[in-house]
Backbone bond lengths (Angstrom), bond angles and torsions (degrees), N, CA, C in turn:
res aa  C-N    CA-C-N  psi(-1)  N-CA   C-N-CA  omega(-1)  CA-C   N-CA-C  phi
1 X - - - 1.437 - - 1.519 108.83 -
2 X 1.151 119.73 117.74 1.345 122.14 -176.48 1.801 121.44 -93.32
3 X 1.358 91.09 134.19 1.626 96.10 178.07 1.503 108.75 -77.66
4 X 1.519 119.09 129.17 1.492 126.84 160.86 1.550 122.20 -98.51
5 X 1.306 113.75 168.53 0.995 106.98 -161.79 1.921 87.81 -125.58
6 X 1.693 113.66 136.59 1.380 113.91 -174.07 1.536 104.38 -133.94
7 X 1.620 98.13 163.55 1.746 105.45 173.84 1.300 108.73 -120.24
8 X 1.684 122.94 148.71 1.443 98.54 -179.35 1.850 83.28 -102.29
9 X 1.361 107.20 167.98 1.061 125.41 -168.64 1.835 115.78 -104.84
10 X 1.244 111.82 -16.94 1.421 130.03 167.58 1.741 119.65 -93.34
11 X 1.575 103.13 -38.25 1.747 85.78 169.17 1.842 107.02 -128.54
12 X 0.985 106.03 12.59 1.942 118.54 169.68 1.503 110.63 76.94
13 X 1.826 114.45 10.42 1.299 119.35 173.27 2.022 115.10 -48.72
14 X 1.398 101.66 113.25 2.007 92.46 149.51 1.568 131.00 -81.29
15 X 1.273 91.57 135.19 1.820 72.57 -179.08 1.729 89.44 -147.83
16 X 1.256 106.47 179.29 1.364 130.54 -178.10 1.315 111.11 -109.78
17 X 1.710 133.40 166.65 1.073 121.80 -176.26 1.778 94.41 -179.77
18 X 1.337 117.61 150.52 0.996 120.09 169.53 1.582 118.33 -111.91
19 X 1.020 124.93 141.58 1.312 140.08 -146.98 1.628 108.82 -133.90
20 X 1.452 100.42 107.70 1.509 96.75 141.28 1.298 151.68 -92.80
21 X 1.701 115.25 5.33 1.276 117.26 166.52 1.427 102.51 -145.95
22 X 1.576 112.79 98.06 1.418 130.48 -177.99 1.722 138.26 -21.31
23 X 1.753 97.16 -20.44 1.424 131.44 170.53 1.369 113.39 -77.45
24 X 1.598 119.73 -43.99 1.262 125.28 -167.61 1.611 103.01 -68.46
25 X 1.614 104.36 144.85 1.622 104.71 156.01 0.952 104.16 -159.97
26 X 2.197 92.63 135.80 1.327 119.80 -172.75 1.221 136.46 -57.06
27 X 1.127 118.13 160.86 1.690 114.36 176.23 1.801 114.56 -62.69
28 X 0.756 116.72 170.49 1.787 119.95 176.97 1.193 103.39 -71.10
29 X 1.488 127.23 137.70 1.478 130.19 156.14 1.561 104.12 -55.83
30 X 1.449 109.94 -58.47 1.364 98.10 -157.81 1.663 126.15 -87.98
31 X 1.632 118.31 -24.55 1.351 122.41 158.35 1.448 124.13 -109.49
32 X 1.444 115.89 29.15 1.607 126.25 -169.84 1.615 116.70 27.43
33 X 1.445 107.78 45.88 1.275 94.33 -175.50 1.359 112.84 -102.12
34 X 1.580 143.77 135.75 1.651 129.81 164.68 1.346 124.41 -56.96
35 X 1.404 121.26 7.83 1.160 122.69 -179.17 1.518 113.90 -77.04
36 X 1.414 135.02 45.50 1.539 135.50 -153.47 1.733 101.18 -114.26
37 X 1.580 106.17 162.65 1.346 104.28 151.58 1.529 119.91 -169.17
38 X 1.192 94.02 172.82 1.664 97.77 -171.34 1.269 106.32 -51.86
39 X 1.412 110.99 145.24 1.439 111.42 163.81 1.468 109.66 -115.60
40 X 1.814 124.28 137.59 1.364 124.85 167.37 1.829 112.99 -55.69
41 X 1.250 111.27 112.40 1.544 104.49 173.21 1.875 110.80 -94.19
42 X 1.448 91.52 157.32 1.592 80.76 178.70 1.542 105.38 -110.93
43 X 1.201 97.66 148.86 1.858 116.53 -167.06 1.885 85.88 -80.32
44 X 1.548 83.61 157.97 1.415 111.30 166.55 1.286 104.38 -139.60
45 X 1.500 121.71 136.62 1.417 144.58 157.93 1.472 128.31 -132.31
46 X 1.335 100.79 140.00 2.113 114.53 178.90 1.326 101.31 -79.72
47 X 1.582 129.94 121.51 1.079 121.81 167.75 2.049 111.71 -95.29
48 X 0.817 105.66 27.09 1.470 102.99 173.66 1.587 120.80 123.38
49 X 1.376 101.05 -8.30 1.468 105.80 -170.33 1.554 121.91 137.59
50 X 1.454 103.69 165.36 1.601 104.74 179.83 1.576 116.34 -55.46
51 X 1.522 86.35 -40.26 2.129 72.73 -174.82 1.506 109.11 -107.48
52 X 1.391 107.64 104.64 1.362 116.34 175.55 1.529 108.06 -98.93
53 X 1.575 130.06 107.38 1.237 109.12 -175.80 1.626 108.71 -121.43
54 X 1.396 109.24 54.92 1.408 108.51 -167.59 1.780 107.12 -101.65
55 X 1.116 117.47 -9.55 1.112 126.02 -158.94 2.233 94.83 -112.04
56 X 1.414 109.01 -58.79 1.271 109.25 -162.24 1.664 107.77 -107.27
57 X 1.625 93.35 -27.35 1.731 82.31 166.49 1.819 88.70 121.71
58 X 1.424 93.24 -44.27 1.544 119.15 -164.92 1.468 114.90 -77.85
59 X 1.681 125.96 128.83 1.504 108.38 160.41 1.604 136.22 -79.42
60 X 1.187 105.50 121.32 1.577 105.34 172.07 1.350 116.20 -21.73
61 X 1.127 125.13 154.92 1.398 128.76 -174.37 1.178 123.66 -96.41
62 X 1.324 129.95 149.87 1.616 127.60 -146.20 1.427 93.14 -78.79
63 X 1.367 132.31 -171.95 1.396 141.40 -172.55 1.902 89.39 -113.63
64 X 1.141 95.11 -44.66 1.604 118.02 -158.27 1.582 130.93 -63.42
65 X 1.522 85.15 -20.59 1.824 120.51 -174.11 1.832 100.78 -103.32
66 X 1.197 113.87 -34.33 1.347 113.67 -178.77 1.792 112.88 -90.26
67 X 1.190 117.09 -30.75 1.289 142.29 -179.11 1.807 118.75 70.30
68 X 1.494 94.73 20.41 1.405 99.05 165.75 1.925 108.54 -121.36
69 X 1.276 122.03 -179.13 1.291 134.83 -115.50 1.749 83.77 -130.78
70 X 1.263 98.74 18.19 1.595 104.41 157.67 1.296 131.92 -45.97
71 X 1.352 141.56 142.91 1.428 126.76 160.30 1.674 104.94 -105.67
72 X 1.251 130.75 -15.00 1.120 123.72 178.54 1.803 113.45 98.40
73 X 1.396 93.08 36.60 1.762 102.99 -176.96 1.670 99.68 -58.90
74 X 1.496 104.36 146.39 1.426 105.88 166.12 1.302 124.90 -105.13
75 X 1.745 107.62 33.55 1.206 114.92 166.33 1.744 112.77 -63.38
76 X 1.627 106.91 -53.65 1.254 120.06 -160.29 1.302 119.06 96.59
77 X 1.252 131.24 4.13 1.447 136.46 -178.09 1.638 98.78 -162.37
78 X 1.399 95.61 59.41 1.662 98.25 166.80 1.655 116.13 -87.23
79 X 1.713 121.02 120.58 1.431 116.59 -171.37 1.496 108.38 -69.81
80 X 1.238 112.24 -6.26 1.736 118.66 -174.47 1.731 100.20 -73.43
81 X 1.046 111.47 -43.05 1.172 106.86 156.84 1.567 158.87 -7.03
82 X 1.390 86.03 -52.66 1.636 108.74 -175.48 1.656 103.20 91.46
């Protein structure tokens, strides 16, 4: 059973919710309103480690050397970041 992630549309609450029929969406926790909706979440995945050099040649950059909480996305505009 998968958890979704919703907006209400009357007071701008996020909330989470578990769902048994992927269509349905819940009322608001916080102003009970039906005005809600799915929100697109974005996935996160580990591809194997810090030094992935299959793509640039190059290893991602340590977390440890920079002292922030980087993983070394090769987006270039990772918000995990800071």
């Amino acid at each position: 059973m998968p958890i979704y992630e919703y907006k209400c549309a009357d007071c701008g609450k996020e909330f989470e919710e578990l769902v048994f029929n992927r269509d349905e969406c819940p009322p608001c926790p916080e102003c009970k309103s039906e005005k809600t909706g799915k929100l697109i979440s974005a996935c996160k995945f580990k591809n194997g480690g810090a030094s992935d050099s299959r793509d640039t040649g190059e290893s991602a950059p340590s977390s440890s050397s920079s002292g922030s909480s980087c993983a070394g996305c090769s987006g270039g505009n990772c918000s995990t970041c800071g």
